[in-house]
Backbone bond lengths (Angstrom), bond angles and torsions (degrees), N, CA, C in turn:
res aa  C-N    CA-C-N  psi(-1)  N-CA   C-N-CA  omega(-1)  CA-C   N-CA-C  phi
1 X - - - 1.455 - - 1.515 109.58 -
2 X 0.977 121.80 111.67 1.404 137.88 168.49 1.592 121.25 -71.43
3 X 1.396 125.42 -165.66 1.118 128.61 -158.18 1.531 104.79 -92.26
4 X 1.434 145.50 85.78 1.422 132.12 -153.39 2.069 116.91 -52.31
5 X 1.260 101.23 146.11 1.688 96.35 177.03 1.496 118.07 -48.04
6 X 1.227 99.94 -44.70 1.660 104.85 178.56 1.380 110.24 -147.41
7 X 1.804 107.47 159.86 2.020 79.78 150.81 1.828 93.48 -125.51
8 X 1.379 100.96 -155.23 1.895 121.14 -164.04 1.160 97.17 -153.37
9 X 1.328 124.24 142.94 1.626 127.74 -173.22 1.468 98.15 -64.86
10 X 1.652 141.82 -10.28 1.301 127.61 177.41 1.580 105.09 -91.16
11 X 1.236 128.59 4.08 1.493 126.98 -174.12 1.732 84.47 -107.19
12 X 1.305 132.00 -42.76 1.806 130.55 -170.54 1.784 86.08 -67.65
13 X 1.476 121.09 -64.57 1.492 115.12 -177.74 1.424 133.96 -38.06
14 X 1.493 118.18 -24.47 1.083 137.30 -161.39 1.501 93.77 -115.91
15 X 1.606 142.37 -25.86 1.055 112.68 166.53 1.221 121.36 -99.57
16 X 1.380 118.02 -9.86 1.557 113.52 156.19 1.530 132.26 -57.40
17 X 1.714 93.77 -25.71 1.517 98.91 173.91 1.485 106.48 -87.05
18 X 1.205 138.27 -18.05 1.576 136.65 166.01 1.245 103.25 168.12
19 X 1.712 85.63 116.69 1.592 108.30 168.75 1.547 124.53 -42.23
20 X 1.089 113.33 -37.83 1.745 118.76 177.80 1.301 106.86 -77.96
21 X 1.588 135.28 -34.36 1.087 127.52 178.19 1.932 105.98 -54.46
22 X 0.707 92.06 -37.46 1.985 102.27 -167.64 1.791 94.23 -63.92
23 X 1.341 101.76 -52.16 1.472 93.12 -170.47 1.829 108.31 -68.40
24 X 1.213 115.55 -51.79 1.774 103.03 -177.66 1.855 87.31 -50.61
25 X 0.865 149.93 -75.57 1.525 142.77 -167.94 1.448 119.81 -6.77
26 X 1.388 84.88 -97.26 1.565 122.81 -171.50 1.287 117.56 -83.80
27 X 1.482 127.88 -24.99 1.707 126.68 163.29 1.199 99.12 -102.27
28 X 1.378 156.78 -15.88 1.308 150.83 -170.66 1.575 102.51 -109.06
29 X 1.126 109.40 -43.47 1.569 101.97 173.67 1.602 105.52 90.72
30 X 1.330 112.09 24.03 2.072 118.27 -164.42 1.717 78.95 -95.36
31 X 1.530 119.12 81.91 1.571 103.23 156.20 1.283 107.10 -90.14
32 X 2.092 99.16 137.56 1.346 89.88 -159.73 1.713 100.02 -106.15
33 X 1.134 139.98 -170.79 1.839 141.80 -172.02 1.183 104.26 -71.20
34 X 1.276 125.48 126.80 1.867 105.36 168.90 1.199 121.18 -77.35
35 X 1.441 120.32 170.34 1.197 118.93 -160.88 1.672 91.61 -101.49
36 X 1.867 117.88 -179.19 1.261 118.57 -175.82 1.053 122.98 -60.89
37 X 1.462 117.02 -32.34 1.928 102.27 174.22 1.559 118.23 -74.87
38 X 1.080 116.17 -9.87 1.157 104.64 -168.66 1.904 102.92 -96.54
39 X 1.630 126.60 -27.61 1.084 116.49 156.66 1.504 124.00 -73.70
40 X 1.452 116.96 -15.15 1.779 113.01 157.39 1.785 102.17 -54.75
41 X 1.159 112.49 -82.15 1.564 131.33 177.14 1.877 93.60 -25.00
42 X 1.150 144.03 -67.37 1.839 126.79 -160.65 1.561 85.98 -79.20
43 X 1.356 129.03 -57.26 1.319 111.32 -170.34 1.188 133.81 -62.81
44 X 1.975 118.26 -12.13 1.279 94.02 154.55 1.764 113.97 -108.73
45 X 1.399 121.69 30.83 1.207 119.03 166.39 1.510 91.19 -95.56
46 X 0.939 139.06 -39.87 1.510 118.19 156.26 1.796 144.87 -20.98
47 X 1.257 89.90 -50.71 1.339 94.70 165.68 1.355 113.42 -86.95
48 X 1.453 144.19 -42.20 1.271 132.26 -171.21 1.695 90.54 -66.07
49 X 1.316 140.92 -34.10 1.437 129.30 -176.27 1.524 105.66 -54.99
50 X 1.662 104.41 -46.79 1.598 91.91 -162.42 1.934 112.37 -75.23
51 X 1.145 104.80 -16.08 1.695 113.87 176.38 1.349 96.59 -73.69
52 X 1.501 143.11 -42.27 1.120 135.53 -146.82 1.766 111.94 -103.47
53 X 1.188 113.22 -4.94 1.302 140.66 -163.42 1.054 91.45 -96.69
54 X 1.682 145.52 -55.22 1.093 149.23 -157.82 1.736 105.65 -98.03
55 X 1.390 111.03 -19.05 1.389 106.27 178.86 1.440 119.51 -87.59
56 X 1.443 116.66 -6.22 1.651 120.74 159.07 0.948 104.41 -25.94
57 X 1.272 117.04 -80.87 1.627 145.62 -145.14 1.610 115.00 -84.69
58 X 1.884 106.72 -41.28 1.555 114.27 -178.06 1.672 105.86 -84.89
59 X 1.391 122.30 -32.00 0.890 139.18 -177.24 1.904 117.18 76.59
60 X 1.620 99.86 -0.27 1.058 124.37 -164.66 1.781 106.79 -96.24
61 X 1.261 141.82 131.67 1.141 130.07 140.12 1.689 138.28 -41.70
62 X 1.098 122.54 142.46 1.777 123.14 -179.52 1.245 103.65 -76.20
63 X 1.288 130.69 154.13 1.376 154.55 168.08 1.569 87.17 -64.68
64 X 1.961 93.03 129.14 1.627 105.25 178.31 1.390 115.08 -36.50
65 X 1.246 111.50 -54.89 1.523 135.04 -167.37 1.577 103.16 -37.37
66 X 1.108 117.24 -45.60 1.357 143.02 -144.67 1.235 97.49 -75.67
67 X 1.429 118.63 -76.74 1.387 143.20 141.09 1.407 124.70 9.85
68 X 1.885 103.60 -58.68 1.429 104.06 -147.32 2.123 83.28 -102.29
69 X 1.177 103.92 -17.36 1.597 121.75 170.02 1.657 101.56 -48.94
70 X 0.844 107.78 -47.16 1.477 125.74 -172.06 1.399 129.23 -75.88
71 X 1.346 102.38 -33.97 1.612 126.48 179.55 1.837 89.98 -95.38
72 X 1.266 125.29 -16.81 1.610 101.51 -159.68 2.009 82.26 -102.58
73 X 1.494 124.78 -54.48 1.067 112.18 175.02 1.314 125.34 -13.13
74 X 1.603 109.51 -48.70 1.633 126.78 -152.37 1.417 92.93 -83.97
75 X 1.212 131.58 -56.43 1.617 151.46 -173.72 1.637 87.72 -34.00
76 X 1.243 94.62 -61.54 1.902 89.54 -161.06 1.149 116.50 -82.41
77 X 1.183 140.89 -24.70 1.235 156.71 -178.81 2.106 82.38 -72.16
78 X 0.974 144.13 -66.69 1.281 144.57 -153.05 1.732 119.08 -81.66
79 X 1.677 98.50 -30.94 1.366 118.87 -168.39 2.221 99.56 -71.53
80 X 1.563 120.63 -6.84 1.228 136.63 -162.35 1.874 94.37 -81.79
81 X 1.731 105.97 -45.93 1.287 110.77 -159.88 1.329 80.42 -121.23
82 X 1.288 123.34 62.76 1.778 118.75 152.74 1.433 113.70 -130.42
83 X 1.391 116.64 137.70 1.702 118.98 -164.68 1.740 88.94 -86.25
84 X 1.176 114.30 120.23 1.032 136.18 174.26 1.685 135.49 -94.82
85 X 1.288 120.55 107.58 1.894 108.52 -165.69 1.615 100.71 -68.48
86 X 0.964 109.83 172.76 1.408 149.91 -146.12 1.513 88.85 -89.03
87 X 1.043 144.49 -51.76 1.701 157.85 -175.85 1.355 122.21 -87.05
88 X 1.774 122.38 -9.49 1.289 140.11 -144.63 1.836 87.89 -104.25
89 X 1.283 101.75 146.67 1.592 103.87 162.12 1.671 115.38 -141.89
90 X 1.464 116.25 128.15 1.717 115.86 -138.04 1.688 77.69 -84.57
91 X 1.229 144.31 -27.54 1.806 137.49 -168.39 1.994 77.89 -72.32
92 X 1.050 114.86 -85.29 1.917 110.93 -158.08 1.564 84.65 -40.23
93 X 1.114 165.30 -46.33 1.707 142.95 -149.95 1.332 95.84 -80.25
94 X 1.360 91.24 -42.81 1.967 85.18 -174.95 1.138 132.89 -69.43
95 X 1.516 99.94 -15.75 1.762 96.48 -173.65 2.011 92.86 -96.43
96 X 0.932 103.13 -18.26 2.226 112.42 176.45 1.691 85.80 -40.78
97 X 1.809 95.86 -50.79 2.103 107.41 -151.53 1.403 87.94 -79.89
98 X 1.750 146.64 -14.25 1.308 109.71 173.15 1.084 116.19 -88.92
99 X 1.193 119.03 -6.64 1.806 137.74 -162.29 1.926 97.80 -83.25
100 X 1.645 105.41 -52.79 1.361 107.17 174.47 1.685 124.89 -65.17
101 X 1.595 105.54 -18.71 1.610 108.40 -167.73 1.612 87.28 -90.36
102 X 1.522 117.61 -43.01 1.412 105.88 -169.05 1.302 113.02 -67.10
103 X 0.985 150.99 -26.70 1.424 159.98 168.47 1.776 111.87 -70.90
104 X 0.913 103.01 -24.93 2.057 112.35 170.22 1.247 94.20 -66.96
105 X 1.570 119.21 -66.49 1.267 130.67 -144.71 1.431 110.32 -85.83
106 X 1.530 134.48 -2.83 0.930 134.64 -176.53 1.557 106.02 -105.66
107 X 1.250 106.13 -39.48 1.561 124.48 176.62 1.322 129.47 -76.32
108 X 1.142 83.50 -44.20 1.891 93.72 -177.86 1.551 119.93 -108.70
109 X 1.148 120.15 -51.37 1.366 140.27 177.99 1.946 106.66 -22.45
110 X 1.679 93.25 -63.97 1.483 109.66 -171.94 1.568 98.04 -57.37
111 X 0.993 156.93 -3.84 1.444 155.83 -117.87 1.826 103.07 -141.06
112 X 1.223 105.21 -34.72 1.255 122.78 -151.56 1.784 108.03 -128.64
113 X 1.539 106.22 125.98 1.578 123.69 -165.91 1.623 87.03 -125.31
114 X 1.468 120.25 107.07 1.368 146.93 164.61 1.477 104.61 -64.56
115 X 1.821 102.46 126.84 0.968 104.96 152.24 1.695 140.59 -119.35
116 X 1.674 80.94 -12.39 1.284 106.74 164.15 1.798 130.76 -130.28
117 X 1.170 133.64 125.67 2.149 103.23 -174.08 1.503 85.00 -130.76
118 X 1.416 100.64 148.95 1.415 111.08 177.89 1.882 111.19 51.32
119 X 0.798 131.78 23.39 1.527 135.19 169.61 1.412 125.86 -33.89
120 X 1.280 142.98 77.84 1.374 145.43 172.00 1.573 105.92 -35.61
121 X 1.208 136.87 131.01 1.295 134.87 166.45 1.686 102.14 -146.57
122 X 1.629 87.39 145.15 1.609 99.95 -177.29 1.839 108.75 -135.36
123 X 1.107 96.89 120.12 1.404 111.35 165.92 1.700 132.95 -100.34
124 X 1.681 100.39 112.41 1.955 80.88 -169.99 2.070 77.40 -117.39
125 X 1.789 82.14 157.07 1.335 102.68 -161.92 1.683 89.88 -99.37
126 X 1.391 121.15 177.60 1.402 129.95 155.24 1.228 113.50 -104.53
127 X 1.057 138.21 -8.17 1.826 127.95 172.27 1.541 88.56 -124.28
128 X 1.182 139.65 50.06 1.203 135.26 173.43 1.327 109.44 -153.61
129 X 1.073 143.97 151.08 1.732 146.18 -156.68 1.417 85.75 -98.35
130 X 1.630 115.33 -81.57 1.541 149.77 -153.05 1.126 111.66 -71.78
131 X 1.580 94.97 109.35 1.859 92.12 -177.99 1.392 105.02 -85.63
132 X 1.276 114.05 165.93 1.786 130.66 -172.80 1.457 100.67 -98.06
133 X 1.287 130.69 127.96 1.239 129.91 166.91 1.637 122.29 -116.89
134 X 0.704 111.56 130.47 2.094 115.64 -179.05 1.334 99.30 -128.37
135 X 1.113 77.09 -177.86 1.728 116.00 172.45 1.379 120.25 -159.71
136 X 1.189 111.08 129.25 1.219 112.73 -149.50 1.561 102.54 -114.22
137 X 1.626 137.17 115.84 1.394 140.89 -177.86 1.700 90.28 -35.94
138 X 1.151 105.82 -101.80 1.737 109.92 -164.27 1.428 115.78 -127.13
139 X 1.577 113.84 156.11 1.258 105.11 179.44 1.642 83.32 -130.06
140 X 1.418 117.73 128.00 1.524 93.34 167.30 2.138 120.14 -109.52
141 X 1.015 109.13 -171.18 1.046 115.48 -162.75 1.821 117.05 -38.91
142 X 1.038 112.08 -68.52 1.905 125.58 143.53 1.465 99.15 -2.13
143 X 1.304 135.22 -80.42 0.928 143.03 -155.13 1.749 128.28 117.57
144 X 1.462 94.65 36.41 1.660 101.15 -159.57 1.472 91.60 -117.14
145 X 1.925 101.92 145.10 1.189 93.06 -169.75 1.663 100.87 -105.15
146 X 1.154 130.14 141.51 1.743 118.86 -155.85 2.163 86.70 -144.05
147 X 1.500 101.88 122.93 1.371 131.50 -179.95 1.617 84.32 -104.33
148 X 1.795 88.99 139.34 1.770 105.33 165.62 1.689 101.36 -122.45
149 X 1.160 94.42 131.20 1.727 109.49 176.05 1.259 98.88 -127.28
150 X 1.646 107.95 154.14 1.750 108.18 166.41 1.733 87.61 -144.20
151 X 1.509 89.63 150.30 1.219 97.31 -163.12 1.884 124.17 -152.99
152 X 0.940 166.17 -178.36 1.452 151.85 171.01 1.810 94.11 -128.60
153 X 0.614 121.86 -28.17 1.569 132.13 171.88 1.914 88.65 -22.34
154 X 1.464 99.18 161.40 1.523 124.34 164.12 1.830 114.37 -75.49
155 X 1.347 111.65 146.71 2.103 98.44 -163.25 1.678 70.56 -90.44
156 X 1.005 148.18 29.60 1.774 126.35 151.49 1.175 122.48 -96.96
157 X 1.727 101.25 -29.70 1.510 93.93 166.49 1.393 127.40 -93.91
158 X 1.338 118.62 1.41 1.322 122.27 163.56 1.568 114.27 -97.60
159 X 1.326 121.57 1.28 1.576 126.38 142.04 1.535 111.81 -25.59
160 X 1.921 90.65 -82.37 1.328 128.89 -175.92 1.563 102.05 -56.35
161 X 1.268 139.91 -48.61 1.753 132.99 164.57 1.387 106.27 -37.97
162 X 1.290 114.34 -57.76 1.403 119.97 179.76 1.286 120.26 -35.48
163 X 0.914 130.00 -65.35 1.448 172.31 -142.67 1.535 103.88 -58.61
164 X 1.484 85.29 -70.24 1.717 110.78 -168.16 1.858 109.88 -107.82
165 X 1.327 98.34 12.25 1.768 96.55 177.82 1.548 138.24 -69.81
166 X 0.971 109.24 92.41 1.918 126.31 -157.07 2.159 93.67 -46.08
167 X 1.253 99.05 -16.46 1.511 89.16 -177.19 1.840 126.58 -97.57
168 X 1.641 96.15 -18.59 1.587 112.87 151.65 1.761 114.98 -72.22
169 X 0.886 122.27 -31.03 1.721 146.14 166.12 1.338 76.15 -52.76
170 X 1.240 131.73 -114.89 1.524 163.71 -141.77 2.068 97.62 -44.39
171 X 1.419 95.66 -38.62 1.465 95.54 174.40 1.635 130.21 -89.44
172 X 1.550 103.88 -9.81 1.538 112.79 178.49 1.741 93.50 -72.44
173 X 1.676 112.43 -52.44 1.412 120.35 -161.25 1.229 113.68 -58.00
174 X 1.642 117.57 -60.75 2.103 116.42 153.87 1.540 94.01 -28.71
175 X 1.422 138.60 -97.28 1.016 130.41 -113.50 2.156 91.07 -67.70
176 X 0.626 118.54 -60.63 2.079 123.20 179.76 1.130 89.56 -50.79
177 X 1.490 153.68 -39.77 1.014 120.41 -167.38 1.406 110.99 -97.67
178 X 1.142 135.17 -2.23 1.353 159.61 164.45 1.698 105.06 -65.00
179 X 1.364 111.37 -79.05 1.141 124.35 -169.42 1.772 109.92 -95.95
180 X 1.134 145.13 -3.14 1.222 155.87 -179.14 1.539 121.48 52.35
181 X 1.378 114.83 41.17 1.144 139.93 152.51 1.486 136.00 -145.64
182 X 1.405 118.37 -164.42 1.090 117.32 -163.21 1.787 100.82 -100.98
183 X 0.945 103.30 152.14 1.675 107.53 -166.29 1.669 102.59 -86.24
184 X 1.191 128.68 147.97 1.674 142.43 -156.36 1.806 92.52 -78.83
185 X 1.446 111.73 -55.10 2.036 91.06 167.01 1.851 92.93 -148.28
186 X 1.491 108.87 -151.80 1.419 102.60 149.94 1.518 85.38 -156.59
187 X 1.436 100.76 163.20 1.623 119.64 178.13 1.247 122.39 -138.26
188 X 1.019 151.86 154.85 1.570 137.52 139.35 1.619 119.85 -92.61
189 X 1.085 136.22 124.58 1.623 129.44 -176.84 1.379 97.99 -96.77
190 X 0.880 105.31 114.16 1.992 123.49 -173.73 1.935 117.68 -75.45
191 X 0.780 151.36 93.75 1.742 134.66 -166.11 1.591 84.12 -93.09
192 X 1.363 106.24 122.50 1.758 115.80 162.52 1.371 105.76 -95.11
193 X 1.412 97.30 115.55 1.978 96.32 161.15 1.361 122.58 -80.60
194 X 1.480 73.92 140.16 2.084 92.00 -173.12 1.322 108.11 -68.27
195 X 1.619 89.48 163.18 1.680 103.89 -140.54 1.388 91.95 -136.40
196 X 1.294 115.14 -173.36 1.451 98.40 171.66 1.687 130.59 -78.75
197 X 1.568 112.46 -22.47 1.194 77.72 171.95 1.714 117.47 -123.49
198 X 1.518 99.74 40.17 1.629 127.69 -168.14 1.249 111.79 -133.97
199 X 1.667 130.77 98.14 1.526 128.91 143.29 1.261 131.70 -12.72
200 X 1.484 147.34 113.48 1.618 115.33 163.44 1.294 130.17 -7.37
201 X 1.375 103.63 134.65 1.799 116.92 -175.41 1.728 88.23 -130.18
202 X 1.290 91.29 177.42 1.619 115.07 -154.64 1.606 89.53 -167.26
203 X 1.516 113.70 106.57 1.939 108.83 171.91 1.392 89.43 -137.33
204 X 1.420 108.97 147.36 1.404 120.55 144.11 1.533 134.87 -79.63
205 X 1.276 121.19 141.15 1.423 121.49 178.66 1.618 111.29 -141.74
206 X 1.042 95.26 101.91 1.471 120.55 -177.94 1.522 105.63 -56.86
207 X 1.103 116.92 159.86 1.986 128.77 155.45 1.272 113.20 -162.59
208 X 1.301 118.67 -176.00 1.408 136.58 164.80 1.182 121.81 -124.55
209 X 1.541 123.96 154.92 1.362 101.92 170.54 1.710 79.21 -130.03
210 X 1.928 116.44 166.29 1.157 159.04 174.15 1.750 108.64 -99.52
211 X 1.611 92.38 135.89 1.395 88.93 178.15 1.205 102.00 -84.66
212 X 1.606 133.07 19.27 1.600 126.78 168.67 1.963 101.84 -85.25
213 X 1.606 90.05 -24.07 1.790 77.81 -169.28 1.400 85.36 -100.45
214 X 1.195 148.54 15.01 1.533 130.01 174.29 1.513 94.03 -84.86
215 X 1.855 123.08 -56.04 1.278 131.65 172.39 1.328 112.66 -51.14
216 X 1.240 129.05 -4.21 1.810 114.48 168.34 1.208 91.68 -114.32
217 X 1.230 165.43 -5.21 1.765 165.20 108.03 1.837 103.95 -16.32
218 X 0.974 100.86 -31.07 1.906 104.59 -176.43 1.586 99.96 -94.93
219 X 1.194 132.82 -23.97 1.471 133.41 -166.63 1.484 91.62 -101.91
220 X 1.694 124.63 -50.64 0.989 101.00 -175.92 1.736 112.51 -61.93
221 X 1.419 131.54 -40.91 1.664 122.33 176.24 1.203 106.18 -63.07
222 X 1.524 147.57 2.42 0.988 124.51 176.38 1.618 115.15 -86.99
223 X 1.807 106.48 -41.94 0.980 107.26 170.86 1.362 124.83 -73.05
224 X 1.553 129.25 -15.10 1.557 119.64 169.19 1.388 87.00 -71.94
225 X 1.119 164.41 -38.70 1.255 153.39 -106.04 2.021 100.47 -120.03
226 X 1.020 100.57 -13.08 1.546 109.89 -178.42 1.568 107.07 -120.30
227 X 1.426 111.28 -22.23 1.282 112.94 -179.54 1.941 106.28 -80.06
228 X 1.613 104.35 -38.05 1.469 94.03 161.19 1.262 120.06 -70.52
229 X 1.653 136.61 -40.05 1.254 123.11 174.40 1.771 114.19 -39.24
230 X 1.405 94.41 -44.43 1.650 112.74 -165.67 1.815 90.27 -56.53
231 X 1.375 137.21 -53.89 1.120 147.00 -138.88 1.516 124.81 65.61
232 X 1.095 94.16 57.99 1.800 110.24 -177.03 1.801 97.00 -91.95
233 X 0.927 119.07 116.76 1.100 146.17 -169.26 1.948 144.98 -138.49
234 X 0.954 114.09 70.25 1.795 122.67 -135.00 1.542 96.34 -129.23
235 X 0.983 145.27 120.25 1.395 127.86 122.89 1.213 151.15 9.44
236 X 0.960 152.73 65.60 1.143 154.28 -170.32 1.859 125.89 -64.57
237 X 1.347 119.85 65.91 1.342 119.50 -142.39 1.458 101.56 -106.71
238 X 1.579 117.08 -5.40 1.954 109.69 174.20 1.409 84.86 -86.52
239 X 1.261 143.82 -1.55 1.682 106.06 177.61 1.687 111.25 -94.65
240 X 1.753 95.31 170.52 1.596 91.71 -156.64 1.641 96.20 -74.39
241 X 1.455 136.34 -18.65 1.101 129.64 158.03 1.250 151.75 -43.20
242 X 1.458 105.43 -12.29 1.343 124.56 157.78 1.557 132.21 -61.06
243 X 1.147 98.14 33.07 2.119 89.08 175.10 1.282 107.67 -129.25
244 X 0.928 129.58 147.53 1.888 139.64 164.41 1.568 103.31 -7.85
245 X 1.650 117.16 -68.52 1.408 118.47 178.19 1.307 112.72 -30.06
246 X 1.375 122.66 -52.94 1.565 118.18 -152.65 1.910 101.36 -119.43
247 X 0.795 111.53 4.75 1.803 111.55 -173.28 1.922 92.93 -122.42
248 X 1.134 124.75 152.57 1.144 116.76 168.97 1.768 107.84 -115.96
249 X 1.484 106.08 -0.27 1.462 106.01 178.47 1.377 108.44 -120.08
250 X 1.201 111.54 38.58 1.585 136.97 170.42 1.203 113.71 -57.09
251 X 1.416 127.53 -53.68 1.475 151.55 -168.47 1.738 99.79 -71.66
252 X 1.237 111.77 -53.14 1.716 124.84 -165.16 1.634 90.51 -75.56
253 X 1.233 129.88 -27.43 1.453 104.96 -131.94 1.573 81.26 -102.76
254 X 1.766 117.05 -39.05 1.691 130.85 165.70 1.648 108.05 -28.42
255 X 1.122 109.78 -65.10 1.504 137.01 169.02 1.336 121.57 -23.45
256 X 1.700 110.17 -73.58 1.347 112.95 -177.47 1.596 113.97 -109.71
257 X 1.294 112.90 0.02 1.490 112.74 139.69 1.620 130.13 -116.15
């Protein structure tokens, strides 16, 4: 294992959560199917991309329809290569994701003048080999950098996600080092799927980040970043993430360790 081309705060996330997970990944190349939240989650960042892409320039929002056309295309086209549980039904997820996009887009959408969606950004360091690469949900005009998550989670513990998220970290640092300042706020706009006795919600949750926690975000990639050169490579088996349910290289990893 050599020196990797780059990393992304989801390659630092994934090896802090277990070193072996990174290697079947990213040196083995075993990408495995995602599971249903995570094709709800691209398919409806899909559609807010394609409304928001066009509103640079129109300055105008798309007709819901348009929107949810867009988010349902993606759903099915994605729902083919998604590992699916045993109890799950891909029509009820989808209609959770029109319930969450229609409530974004009615609420929030109008609110917000894009200046950037989906943004590739690359940072190369001078005492550092490995440049950091992201992508950043949106930056809009203001200068605020705003992450979309959807999620069934509790809004307290995605407070606390907020809070401490190595990938809002990872996106304050692109954006200053990109643009050579400090960014106007950052947020994540959350879509909660309805539940039983709750409709789709749509909240904002603001944070900050410190250039003390951007500088321990750079120490922490430095040291995964030598520890993969090194080929440090281990298991990670006291965390609660370790079982078949939640690892998909559970089976392989039992196996050959």
């Amino acid at each position: 294992m050599g020196k990797p081309k780059h990393l992304s705060v989801s390659q630092v996330n994934m090896y802090l959560r277990c070193p072996l997970q990174w290697f079947w990944r990213y040196d083995q190349g075993l990408k495995l199917p995602p599971k249903s939240a995570m094709t709800l989650s691209k398919s409806i960042h899909f559609g807010i991309e394609g409304n928001y892409r066009q509103k640079i320039e129109s300055h105008k929002d798309l007709p819901l329809d348009d929107v949810l056309d867009t988010f349902s295309t993606d759903f099915e086209n994605r729902k083919h290569e998604t590992l699916w549980d045993k109890d799950e039904k891909p029509p009820k997820l989808k209609d959770e994701g029109v319930g969450c996009l229609s409530v974004y887009h009615q609420e929030v959408a109008p609110k917000v003048q894009p200046a950037f969606v989906e943004q590739k950004f690359t940072v190369n360091f001078e005492n550092f080999a490995t440049p950091l690469l992201g992508y950043i949900d949106l930056i809009d005009k203001p200068g605020h950098i705003i992450d979309h998550k959807t999620t069934a989670k509790a809004a307290s513990a995605i407070e606390k996600d907020v809070k401490s998220s190595l990938q809002l970290t990872a996106y304050s640092l692109l954006y200053r080092s990109k643009f050579e300042k400090v960014e106007k706020g950052i947020r994540a706009d959350v879509m909660f799927r309805p539940g039983k006795k709750k409709g789709a919600q749509v909240l904002p949750f603001p944070t900050t980040r410190t250039q003390q926690q951007i500088d321990r975000f750079l120490k922490q990639m430095a040291y995964v970043n030598k520890a993969i050169e090194d080929g440090l490579f281990y298991p990670c088996q006291a965390g609660w993430q370790c079982t078949a349910d939640w690892c998909g290289y559970y089976e392989i990893c039992q196996k050959e360790w």
